[in-house]
Backbone as numpy.savetxt, mean C-alpha at the origin, in Angstrom:
# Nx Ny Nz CAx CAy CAz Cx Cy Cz
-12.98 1.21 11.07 -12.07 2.28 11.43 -10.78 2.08 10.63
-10.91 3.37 9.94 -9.24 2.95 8.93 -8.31 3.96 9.00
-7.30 3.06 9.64 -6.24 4.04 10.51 -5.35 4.77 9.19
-5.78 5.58 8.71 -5.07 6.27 7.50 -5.64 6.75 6.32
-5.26 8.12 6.08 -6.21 8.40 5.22 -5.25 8.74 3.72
-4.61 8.38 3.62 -3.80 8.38 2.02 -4.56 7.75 0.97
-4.16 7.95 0.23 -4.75 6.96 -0.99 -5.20 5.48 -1.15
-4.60 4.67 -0.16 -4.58 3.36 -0.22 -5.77 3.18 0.74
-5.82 4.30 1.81 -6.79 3.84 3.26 -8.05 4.39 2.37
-7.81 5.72 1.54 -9.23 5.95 1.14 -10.20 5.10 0.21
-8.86 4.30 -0.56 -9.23 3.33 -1.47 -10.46 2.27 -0.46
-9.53 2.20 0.31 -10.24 0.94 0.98 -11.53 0.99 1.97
-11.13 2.66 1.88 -12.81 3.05 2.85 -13.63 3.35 2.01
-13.38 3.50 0.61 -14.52 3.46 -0.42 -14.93 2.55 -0.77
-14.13 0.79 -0.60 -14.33 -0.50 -1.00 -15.28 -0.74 -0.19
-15.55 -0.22 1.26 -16.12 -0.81 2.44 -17.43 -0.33 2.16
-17.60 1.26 1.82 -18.72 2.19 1.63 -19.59 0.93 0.66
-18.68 0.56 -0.81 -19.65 0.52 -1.61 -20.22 -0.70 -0.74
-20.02 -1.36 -0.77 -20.23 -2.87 0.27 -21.59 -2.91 1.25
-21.66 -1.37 1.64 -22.63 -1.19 2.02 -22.36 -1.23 3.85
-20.64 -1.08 3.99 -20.34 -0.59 5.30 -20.48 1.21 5.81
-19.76 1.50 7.19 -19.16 2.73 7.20 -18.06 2.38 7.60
-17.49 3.34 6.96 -15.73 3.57 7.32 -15.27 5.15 7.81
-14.83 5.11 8.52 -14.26 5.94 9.68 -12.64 6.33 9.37
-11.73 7.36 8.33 -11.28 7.99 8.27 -9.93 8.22 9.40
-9.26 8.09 10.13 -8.26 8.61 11.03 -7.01 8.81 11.43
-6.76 9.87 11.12 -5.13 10.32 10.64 -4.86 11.42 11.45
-3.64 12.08 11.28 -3.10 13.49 12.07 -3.90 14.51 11.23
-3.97 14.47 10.04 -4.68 15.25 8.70 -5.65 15.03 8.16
-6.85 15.93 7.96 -7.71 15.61 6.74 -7.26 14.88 5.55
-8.08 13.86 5.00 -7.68 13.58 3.65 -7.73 14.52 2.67
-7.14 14.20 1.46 -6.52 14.77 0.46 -8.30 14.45 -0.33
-7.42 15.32 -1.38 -8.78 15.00 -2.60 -8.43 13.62 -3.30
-9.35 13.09 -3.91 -8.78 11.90 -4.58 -10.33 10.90 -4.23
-9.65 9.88 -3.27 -10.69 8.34 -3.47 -11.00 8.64 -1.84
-10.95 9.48 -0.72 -10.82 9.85 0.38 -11.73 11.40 0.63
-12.13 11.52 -1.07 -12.57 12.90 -0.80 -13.71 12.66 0.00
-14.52 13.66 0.95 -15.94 13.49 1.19 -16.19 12.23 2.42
-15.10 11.57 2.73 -15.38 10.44 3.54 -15.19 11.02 5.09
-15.68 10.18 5.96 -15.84 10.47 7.12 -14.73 10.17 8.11
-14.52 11.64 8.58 -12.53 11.58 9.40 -12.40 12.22 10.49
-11.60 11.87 11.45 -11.32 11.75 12.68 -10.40 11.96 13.09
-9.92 13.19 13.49 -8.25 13.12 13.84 -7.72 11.98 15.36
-6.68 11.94 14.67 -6.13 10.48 15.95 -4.72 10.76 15.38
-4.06 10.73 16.63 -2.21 9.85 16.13 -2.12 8.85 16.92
-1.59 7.90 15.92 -1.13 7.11 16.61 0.03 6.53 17.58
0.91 7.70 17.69 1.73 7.48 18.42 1.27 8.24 20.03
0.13 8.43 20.38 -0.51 8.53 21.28 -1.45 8.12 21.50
-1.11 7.07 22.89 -2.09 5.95 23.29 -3.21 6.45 23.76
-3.46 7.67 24.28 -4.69 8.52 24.70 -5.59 8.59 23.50
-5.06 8.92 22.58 -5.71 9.05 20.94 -6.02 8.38 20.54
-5.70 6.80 20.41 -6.25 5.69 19.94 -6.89 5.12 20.80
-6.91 5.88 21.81 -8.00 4.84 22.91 -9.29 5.42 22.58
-9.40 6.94 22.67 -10.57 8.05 22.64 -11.05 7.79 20.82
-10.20 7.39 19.76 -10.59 7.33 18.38 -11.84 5.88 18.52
-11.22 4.96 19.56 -11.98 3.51 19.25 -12.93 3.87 19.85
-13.29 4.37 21.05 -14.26 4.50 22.29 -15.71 5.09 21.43
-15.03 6.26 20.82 -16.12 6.93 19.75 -16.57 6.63 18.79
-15.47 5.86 18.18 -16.21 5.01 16.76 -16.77 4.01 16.76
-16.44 3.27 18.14 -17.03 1.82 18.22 -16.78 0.91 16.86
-16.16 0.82 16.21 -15.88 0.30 14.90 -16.24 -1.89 15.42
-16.77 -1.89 14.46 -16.28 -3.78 14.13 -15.10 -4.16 13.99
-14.29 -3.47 13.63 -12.82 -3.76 12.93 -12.28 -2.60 12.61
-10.56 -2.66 13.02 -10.01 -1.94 12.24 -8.72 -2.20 10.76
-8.34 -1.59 10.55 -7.79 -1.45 9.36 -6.44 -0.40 9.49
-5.21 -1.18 9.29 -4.01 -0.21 9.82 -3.32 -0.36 8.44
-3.61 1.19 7.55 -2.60 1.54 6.70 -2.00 3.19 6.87
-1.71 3.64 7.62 -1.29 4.67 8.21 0.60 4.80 7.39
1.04 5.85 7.66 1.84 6.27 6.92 3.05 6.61 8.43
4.12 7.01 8.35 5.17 7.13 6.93 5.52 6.16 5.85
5.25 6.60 4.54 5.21 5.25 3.78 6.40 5.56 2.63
6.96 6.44 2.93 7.98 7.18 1.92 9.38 6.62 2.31
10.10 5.54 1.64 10.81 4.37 2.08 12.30 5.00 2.40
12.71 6.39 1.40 13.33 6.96 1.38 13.61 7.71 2.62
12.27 8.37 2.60 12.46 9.52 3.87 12.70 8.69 5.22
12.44 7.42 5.13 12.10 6.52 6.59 13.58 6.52 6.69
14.34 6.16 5.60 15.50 5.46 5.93 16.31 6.90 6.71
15.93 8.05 6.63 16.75 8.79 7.30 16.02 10.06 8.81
14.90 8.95 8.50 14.41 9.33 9.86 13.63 8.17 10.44
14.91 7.49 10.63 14.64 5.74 11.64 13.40 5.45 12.69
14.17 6.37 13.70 13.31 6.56 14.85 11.86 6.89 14.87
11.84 8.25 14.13 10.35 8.50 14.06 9.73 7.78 13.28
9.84 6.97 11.89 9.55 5.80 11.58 9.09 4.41 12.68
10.05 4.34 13.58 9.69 2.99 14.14 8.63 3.73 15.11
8.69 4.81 15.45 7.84 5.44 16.12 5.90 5.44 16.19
6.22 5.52 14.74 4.84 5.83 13.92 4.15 4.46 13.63
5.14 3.24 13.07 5.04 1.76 12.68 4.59 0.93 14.23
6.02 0.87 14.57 5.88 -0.05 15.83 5.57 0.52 17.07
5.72 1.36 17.97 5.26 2.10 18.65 3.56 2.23 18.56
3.11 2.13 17.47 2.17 2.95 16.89 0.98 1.75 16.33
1.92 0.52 16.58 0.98 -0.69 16.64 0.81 -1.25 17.94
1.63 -1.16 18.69 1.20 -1.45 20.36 0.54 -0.33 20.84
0.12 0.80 20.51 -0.93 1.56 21.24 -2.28 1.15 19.98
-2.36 0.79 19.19 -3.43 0.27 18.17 -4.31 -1.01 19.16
-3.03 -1.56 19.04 -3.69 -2.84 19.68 -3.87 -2.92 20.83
-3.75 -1.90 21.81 -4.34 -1.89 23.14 -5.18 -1.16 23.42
-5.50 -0.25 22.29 -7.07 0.27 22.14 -7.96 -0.83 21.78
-7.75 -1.39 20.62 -8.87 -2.29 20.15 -9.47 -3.01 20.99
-8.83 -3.75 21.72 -9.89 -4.48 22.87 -10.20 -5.62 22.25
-9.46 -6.35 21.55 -9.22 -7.67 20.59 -10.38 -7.90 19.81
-10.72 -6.44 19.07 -11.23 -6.52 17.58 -10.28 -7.16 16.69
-10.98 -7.11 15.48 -10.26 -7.98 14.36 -9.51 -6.63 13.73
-8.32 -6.76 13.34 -7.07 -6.11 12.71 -6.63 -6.39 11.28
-6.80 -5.81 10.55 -5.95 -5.92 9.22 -4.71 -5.35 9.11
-3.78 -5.48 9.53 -2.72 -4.32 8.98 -1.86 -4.88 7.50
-1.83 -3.09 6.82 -1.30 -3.41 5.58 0.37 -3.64 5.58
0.74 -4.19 5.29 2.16 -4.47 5.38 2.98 -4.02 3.57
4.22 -4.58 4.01 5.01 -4.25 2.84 5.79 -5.68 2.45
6.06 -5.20 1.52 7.69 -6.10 0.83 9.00 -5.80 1.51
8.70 -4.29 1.63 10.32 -4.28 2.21 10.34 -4.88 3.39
9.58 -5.99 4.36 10.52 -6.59 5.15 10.96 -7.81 4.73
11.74 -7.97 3.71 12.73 -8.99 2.69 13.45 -8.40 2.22
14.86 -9.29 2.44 15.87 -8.45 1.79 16.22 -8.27 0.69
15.45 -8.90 -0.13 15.12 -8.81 -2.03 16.21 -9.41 -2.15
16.77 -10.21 -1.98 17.99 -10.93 -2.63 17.49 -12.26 -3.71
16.56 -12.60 -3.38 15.53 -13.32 -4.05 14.49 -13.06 -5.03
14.09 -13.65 -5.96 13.03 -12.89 -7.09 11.76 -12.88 -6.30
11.79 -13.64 -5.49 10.47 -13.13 -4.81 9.89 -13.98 -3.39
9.26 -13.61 -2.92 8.73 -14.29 -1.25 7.54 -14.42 -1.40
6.96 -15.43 -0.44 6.12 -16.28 -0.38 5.64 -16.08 1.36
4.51 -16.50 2.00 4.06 -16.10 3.26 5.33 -16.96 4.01
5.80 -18.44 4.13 6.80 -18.94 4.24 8.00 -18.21 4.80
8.27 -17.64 3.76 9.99 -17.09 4.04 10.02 -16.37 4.85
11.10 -16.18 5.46 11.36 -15.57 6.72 11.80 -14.04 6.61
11.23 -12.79 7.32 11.59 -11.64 7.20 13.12 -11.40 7.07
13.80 -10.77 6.89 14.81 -9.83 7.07 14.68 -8.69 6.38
14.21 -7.17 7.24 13.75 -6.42 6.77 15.40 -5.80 5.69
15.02 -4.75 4.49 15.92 -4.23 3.72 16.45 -2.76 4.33
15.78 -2.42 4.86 15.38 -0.67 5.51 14.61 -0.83 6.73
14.97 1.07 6.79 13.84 1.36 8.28 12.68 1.25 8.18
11.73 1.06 7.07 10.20 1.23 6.89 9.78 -0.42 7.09
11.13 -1.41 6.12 10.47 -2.79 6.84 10.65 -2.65 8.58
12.13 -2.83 8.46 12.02 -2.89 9.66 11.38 -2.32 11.18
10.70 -0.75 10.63 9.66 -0.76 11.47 7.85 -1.62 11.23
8.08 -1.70 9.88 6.85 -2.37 9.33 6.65 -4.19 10.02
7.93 -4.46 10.36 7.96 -5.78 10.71 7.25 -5.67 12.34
8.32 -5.04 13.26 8.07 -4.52 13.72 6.46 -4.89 14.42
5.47 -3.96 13.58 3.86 -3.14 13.84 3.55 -4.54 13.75
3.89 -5.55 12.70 3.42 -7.33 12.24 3.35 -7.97 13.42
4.49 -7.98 13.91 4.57 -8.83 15.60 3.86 -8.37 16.26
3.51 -7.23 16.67 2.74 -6.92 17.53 1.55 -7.11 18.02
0.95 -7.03 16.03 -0.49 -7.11 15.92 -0.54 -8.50 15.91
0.12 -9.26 15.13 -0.33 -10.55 15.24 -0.06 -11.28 16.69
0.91 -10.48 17.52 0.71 -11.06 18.77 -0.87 -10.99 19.81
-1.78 -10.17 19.01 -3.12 -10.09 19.57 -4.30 -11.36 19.45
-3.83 -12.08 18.33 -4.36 -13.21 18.06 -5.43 -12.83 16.98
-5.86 -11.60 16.43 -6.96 -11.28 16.21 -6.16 -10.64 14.99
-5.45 -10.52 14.52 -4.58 -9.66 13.65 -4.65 -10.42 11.98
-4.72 -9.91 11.16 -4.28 -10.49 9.83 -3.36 -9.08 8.90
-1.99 -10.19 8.82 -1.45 -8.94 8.12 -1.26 -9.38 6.90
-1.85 -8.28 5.94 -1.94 -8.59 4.60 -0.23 -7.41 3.96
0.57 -8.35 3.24 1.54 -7.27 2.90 1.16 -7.64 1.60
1.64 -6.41 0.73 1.14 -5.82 -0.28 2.76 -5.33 -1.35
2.67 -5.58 -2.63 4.13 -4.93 -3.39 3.32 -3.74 -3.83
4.05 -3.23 -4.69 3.92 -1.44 -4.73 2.76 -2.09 -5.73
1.93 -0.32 -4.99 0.58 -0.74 -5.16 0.51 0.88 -6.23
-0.47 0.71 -7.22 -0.34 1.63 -8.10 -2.08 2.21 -8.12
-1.99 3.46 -9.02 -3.69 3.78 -9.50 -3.48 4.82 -9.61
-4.51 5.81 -10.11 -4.72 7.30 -10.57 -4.62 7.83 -9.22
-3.39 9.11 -8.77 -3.39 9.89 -7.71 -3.31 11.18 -7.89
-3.15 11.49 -9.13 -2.76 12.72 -9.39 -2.36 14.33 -8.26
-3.31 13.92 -7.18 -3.89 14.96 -5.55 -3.31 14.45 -4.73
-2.85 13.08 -4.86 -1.62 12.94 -3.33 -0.68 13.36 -3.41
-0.64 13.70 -2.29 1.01 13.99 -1.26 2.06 13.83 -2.07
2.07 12.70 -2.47 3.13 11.70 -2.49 2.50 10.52 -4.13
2.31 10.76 -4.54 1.96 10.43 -6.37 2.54 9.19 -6.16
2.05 7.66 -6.94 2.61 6.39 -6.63 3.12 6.63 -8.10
3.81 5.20 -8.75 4.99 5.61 -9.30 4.05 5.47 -11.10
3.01 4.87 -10.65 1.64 4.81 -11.86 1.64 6.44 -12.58
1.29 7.10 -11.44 0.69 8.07 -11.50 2.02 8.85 -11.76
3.03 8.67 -11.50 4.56 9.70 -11.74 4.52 9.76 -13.49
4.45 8.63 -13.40 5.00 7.77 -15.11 4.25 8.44 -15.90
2.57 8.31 -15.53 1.82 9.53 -16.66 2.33 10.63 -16.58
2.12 11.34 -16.04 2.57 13.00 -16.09 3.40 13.42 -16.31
4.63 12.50 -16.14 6.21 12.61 -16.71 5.91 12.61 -18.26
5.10 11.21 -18.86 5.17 10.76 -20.03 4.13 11.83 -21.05
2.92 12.49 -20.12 2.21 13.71 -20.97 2.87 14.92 -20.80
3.84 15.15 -20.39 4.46 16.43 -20.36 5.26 16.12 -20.99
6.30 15.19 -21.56 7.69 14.68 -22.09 8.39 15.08 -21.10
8.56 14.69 -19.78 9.33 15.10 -18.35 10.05 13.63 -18.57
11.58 13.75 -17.93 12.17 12.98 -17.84 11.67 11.97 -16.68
11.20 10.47 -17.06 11.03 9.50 -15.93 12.23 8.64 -15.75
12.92 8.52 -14.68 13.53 7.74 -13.94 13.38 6.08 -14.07
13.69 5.36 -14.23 13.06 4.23 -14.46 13.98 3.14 -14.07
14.19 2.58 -13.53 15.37 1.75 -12.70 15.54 0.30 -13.54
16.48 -0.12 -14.05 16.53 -1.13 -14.35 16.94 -2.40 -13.63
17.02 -2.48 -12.28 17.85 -3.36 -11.66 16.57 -3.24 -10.24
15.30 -2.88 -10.11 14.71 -3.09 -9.65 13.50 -3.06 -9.19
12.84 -4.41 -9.14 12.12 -5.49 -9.92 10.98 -5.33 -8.56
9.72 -5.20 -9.44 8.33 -5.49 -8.04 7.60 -6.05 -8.76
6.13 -6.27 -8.63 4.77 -6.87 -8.41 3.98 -6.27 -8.72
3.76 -5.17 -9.26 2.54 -4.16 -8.93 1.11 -4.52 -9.10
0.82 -4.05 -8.17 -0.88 -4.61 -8.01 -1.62 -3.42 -7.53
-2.45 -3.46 -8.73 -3.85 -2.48 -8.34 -4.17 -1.64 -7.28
-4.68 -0.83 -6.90 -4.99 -0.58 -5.64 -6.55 -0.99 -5.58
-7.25 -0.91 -6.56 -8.78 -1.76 -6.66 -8.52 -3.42 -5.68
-7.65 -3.73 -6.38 -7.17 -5.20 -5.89 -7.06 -5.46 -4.77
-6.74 -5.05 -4.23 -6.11 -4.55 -2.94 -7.30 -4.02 -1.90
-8.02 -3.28 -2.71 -9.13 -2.83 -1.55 -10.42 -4.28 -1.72
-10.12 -4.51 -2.75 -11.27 -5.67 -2.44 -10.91 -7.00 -1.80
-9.96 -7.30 -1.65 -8.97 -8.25 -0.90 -9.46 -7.56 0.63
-9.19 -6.49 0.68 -8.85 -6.13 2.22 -10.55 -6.35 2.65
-11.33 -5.89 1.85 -12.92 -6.39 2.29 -13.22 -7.63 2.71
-12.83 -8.50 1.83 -13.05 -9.81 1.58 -12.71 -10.52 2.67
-11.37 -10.25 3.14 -10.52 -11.07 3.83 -11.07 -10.57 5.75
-11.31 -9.30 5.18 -11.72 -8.62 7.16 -13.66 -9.42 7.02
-14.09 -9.37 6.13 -15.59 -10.56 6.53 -15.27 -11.48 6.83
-14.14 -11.84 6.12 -13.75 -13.40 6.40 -13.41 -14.18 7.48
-12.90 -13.16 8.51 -12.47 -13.32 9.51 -10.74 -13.56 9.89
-10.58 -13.62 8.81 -9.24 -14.22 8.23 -7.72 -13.09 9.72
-6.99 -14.81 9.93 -5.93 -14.19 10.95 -4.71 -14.74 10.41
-3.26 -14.06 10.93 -2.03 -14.47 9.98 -1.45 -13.75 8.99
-0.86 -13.93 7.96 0.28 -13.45 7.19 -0.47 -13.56 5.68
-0.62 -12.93 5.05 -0.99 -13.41 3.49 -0.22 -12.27 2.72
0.42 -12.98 1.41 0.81 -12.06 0.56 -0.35 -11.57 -0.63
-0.11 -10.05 -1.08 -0.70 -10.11 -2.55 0.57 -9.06 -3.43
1.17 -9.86 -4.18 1.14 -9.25 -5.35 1.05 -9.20 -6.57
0.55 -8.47 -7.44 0.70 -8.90 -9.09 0.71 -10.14 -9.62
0.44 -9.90 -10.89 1.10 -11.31 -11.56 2.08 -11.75 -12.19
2.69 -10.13 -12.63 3.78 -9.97 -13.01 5.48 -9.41 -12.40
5.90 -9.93 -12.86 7.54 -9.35 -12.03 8.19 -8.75 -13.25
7.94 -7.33 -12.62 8.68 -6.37 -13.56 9.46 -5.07 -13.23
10.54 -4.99 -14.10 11.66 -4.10 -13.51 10.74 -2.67 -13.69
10.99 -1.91 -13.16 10.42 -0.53 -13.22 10.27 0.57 -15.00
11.48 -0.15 -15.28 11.39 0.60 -16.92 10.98 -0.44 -18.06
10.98 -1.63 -17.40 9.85 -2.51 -18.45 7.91 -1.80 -18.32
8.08 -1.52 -16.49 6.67 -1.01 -16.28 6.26 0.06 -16.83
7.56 1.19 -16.72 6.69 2.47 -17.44 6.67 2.29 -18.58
7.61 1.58 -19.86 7.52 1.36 -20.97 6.32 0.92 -21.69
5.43 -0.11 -20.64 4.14 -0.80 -21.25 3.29 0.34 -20.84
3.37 0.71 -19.93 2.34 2.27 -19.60 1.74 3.13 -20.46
3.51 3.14 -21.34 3.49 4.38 -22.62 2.50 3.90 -23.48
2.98 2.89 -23.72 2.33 1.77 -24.90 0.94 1.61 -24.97
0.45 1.34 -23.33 -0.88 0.66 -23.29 -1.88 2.36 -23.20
-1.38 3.06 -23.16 -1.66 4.42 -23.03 -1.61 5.32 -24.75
-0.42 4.85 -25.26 -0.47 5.24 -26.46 0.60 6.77 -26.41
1.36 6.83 -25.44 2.19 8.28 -25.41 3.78 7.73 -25.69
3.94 8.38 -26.09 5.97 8.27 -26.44 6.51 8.13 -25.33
6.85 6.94 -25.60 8.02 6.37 -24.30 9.86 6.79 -24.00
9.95 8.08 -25.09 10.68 8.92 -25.57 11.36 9.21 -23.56
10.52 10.18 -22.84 11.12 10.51 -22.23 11.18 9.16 -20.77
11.39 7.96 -20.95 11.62 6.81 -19.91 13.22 6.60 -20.01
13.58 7.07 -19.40 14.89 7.20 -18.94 15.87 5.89 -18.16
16.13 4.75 -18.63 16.82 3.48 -17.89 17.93 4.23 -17.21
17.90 3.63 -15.77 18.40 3.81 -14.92 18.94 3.32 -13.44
20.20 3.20 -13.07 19.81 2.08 -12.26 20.15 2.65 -10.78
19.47 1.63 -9.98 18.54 2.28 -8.25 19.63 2.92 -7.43
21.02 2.60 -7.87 21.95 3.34 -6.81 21.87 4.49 -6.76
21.86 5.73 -5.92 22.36 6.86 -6.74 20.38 7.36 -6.96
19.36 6.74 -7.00 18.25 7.54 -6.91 17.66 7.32 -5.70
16.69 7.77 -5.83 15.18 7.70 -4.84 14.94 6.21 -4.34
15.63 5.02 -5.53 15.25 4.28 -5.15 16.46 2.91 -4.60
17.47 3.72 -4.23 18.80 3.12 -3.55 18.54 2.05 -2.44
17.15 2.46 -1.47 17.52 1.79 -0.12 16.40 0.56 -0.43
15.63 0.88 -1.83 14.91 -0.48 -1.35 15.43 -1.98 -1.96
15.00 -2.79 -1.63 15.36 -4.04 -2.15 14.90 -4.08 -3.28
16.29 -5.34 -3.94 16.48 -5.56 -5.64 14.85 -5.75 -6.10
14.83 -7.21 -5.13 13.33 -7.69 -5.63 12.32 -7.88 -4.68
11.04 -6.42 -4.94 10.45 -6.13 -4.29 8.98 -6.40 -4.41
9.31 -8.35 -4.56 8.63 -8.81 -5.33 7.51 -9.92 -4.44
6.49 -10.54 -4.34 5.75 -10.90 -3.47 4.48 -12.11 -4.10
4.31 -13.24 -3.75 3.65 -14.21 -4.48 2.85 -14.93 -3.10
1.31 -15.43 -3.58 1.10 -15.85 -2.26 0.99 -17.75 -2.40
0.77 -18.59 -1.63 1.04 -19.76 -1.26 -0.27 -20.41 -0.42
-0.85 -19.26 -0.22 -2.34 -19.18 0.58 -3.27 -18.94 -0.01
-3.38 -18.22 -0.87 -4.50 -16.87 -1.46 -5.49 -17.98 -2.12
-5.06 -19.30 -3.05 -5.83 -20.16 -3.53 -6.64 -21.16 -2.76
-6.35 -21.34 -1.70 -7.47 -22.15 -0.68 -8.24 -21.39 0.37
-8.55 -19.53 -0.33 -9.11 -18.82 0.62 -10.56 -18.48 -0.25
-11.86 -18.85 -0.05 -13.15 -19.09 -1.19 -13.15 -17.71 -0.93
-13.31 -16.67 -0.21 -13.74 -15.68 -0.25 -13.13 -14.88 -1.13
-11.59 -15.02 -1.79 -10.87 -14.44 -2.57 -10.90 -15.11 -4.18
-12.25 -16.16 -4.05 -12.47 -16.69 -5.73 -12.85 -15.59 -6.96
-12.49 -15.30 -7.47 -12.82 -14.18 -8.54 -12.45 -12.72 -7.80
-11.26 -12.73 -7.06 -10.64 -11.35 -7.33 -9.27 -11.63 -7.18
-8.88 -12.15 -8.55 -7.71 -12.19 -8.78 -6.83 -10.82 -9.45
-5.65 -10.86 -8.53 -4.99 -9.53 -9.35 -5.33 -9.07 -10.67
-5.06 -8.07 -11.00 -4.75 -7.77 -12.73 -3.50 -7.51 -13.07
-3.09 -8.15 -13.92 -1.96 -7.82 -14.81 -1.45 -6.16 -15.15
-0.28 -5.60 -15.03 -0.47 -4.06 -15.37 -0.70 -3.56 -16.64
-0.86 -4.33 -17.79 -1.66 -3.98 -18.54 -3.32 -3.57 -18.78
-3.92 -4.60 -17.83 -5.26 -4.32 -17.64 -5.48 -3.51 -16.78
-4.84 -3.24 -15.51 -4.62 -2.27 -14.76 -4.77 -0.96 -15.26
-3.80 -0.26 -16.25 -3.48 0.63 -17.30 -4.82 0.81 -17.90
-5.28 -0.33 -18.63 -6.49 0.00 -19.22 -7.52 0.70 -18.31
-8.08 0.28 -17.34 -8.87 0.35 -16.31 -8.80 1.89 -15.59
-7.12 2.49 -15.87 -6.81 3.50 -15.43 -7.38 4.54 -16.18
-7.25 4.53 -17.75 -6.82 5.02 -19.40 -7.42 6.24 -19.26
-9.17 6.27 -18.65 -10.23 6.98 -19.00 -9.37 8.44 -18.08
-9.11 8.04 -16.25 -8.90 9.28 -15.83 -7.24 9.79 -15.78
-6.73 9.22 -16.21 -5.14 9.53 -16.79 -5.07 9.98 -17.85
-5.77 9.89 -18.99 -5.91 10.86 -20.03 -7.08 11.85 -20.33
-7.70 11.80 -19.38 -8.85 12.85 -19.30 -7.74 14.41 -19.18
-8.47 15.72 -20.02 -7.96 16.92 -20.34 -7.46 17.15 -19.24
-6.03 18.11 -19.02 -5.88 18.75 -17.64 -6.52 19.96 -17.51
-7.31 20.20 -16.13 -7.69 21.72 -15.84 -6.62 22.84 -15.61
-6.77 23.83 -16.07 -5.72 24.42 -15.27 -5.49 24.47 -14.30
């Protein structure tokens, strides 16, 4: 049961499919087109405990999987409440449906205050914003079930072209094949990791049984206009319209400097032997075929 159907949840209910699971779809909305198309969905909110009781009862799931949204760091910061609403609120009616199934929830970076180049499972939260801080939040909760593993994740990238909400992979092409001005922040610094990565981690780790805190990000720590710059490059388009710029003053004001994430665990876990991140160059490559495929009208 995968509480969310955006890009990241569909990612990961297609990781499960190929695997040779079912995955179960459940959001306020149908999914979008994309990696979610065609999959099997369930309306549920989670900020109603009636709804997540009646979503589990019917699906009977083995496990669930909490990447549910508001995930727009911006919009959270100015709508607090319904944020913590959706996060934390929204993980204590999760977890009192489940009935102490096993839990993945996807977490973030932003609960660190990026003052640091980067965190480790170790360091201690202090969320930057309302999205950590409701994201922290949903962490306690679930891991107060005993059954919980929260995997947090740095900005996670891949071909979206059909979401909502386009990750910053997918901004950078279409900016960079149109010659559209991209934004590109110089003063702040993430991880980016795959969303492939990411969904096979989240497989791996829910067979595994695996409970607790684990980080994944990247291998690299890179400012945002070093990232779209290699994009251009590894893509082969004029890096003409990448625009340096720095986070005050944009979209990307409220999040932390370094939104950056390393794990301390990930190497004494066998089930995670040979799926090590990719670099965003290979990433890019991996992308190349449906990012430069013709546009339809």
């Amino acid at each position: 049961m995968v509480v969310g159907s955006g890009y990241l949840g569909g990612s990961i209910g297609a990781r499960m499919r190929t695997l040779g699971g079912r995955a179960v779809l459940c959001s306020r909305r149908p999914p979008e087109a994309g990696s979610a198309a065609g999959a099997e969905w369930r309306e549920m909110d989670v900020r109603d405990p009636a709804s997540c009781q009646d979503a589990v009862r019917g699906i009977a799931p083995d496990a669930l999987v909490v990447v549910h949204g508001p995930s727009d760091i911006t919009w959270c910061e100015r709508h607090a409440e319904e944020t913590m609403a959706a996060h934390g609120a929204g993980a204590a009616n999760l977890a009192a449906a489940a009935g102490g199934r096993p839990i993945l929830l996807i977490s973030t970076d932003n609960v660190f205050a990026g003052t640091r180049p980067g965190y480790g499972e170790s360091d201690d939260p202090s969320p930057a914003n309302a999205y950590g801080r409701a994201k922290l939040k949903g962490e306690r909760t679930l891991l107060g079930t005993g059954t919980a593993l929260v995997l947090r994740v740095s900005l996670v990238y891949g071909w979206d072209p059909d979401g909502h909400r386009p990750n910053y992979f997918t901004t950078c092409v279409r900016g960079l094949r149109a010659g559209r001005p991209v934004e590109a922040p110089v003063d702040h610094w993430n991880t980016p990791v795959l969303v492939d990565d990411v969904a096979a981690w989240s497989a791996a780790l829910l067979n595994a049984g695996r409970t607790g805190v684990l980080h994944l990000g990247g291998p690299e720590r890179l400012s945002r206009h070093e990232w779209a710059s290699r994009i251009a490059k590894e893509l082969g388009l004029d890096d003409g319209p990448v625009r340096p710029v720095g986070k005050a003053g944009t979209a990307y004001a409220c999040r932390p400097v370094n939104a950056c994430l390393h794990s301390e665990r990930a190497d004494d876990l066998p089930e995670l032997a040979g799926l090590r991140p990719v670099d965003v160059d290979e990433g890019t490559r991996r992308l190349a075929e449906m990012a430069l495929a013709p546009r339809t009208p």
